[in-house]
N, C-alpha and C positions, 0 to 999 in steps of 0.2 A: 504494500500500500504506500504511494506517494505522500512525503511530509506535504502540511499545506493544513491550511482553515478549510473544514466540509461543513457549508452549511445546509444541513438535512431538515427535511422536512417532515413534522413526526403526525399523528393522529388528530383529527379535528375533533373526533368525539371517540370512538371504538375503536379500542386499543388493538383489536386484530388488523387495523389500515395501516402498516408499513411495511415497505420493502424489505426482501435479504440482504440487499448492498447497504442501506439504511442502517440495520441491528448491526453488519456486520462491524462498517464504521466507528459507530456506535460503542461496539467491545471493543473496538480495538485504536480508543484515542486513549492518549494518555490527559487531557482534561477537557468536559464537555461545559459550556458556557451556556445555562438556560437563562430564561426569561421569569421564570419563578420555580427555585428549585423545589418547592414541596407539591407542586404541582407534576415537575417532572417524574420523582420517585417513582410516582405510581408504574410509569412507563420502564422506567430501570427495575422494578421490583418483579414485574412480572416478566419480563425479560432478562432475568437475572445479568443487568447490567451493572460492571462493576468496576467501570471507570470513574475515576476524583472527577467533582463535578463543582462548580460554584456560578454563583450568581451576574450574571450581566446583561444590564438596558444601557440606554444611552448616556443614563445620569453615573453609569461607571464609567464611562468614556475616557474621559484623565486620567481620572486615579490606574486604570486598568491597561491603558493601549501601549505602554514600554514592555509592560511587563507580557503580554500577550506575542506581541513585535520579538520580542528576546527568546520566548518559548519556539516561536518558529523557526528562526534563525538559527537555532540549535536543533532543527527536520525535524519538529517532536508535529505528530499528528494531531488535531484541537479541531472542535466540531461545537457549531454552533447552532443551537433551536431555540425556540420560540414557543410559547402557551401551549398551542397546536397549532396544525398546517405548516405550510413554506415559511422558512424566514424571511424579514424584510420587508412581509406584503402587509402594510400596515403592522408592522412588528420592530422593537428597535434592530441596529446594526447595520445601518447605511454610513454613520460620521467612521465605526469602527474598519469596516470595508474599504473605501477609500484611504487610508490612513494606510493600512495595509499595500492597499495597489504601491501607493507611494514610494513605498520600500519593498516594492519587486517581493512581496511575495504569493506563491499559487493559492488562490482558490478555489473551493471545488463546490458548486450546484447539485444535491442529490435530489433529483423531485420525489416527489410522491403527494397528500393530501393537499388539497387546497380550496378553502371554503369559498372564494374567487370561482375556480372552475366548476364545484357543484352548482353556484347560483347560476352561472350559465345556461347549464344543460336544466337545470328546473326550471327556469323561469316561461318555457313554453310559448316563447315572444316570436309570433309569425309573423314575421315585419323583415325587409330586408336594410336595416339600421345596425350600424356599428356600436361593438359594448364600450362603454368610456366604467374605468372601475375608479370610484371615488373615497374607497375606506372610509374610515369615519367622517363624518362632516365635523364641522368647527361647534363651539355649544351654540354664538349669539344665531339667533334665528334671521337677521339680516345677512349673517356671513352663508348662512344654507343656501339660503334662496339666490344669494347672487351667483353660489355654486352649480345651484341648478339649471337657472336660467343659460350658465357659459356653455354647458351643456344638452340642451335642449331637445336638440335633434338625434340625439344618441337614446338607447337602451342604457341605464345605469343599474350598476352594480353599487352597493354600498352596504357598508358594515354599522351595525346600530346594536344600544344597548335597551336592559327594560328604559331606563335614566333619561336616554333622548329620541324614544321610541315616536309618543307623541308629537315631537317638535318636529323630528325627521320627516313626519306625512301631515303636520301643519304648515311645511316648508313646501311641500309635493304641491298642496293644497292651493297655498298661494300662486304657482308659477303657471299651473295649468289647470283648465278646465273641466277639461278630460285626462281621468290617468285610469292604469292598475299597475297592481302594486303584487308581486309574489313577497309573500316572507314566510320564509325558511326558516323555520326553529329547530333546534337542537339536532343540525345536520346529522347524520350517522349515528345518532345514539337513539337509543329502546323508542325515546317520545317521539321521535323527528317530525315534524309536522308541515307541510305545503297551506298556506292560508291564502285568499284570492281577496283582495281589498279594490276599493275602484272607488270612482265617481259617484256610482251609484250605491255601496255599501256602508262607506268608512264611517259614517255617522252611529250606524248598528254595532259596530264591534267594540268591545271592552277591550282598549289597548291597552288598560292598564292591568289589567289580569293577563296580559303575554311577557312573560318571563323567558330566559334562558340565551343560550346563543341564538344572537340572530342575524339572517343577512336581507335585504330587502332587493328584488330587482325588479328596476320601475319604470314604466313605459311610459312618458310623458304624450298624451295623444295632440290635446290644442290649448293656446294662451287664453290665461285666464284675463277675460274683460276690468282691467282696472278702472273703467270711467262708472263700472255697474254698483248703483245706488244699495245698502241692506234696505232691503222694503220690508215693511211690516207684515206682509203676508210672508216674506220668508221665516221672517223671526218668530210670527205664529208658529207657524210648520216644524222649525225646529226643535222651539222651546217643547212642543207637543210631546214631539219624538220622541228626545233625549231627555229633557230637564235644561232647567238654566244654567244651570255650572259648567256644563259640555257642552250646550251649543255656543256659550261663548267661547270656548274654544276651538271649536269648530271657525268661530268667522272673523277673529278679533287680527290674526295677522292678514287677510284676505281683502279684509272691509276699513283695516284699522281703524277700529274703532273700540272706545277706552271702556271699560268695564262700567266706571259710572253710568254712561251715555246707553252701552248696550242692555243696563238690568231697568235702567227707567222706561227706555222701551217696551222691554218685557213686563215691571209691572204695568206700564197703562193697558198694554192687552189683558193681562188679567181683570183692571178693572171696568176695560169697556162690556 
């Protein structure tokens, strides 16, 4: 086996999704570099892996990269993973990568899982648009939306948690009129779930009882009308539907319009 950084890609969810070249790497570096080791054991334990292992994101970056640089330099074999899936893809280890190239030394790509290529193949999107993959989006809800919008015309792929599950398809919500939306839960493991959200549903579903890993891929179909008024007859419809608390979530970045303004609405229909 060639000295050099192998960065391997390890299981997104079910621990039977890795390669032979993977494990073998794997046993046979002399220090593996996770992204959270108590998270990795599980993967070493049942794979009775039994290489020294310690801890690296990006926030080890300094403290870490001589000493990493020195290890290679001396052809010692060092592999590097990530939570689950491919490193790098939304994972730290780009500042570390680089730094490396710098000083001439090999890297080496092992594929295998990548919660990326599953949302792909599910998302079921008969359209001939190209995937633009966005990882996480930013938290503030104006930095979403201006993401989406640079976007538009593409199939997106993007990574979300329970945390900005909501915001992510209050973001969707705002840029376009028409959407669907696949989200993928708990890729590969026991639950794994395909959910179909749209235009026409997303006010029905209880996003906030969706837990777990999630990937969303979202077909943006047409621009949402910004000059269009919140009418009272919509406000009715909503509040009906959902209750007050979720429909203003529902229209509050869409219509912006401030929560005082949109519950005095809602009460005078109640009192008309």
């Amino acid at each position: 086996m060639e000295p050099g950084l192998y960065l391997v890609a390890t299981p997104i969810g079910n621990l039977d999704d890795i390669t032979i070249r993977a494990l073998n790497i794997l046993k046979n570096s002399e220090i593996i570099f996770c992204e959270n080791t108590n998270n990795s054991k599980k993967l070493f334990k049942k794979y009775s892996i039994e290489a020294k292992y310690d801890k690296y994101t990006d926030h080890d970056f300094d403290r870490k990269k001589d000493e990493i640089l020195q290890n290679l330099k001396q052809k010692k074999i060092i592999s590097l993973i990530s939570d689950s899936g491919s490193p790098l893809i939304s994972d730290p280890g780009n500042q570390l990568i680089n730094f490396l190239y710098q000083n001439n030394v090999k890297i080496f790509s092992i594929p295998g899982p990548s919660a990326l290529i599953s949302g792909i193949q599910l998302s079921g999107f008969l359209n001939k648009k190209i995937f633009s993959f966005l990882g996480f989006l930013p938290k503030k809800t104006s930095q979403k939306i201006s993401i989406l919008k640079a976007h538009f015309n593409n199939n997106l792929i993007i990574y979300t948690t329970k945390q900005q599950l909501e915001k992510d398809i209050e973001a969707v919500v705002a840029v376009s009129e028409k959407f669907e939306i696949i989200l993928l839960k708990e890729l590969t493991k026991m639950f794994e779930e395909r959910i179909y959200i749209s235009h026409e549903n997303y006010m029905k579903i209880d996003l906030k009882a969706i837990k777990g890993e999630l990937v969303l891929a979202v077909n943006l179909i047409s621009s949402s009308q910004k000059q269009e008024e919140l009418s009272l007859e919509y406000v009715s419809k909503i509040v009906t539907e959902i209750g007050v608390k979720k429909a203003y979530q529902v229209v509050k970045t869409k219509y912006k319009i401030s929560r005082n303004k949109f519950y005095k609405m809602a009460i005078n229909l109640n009192n008309e």
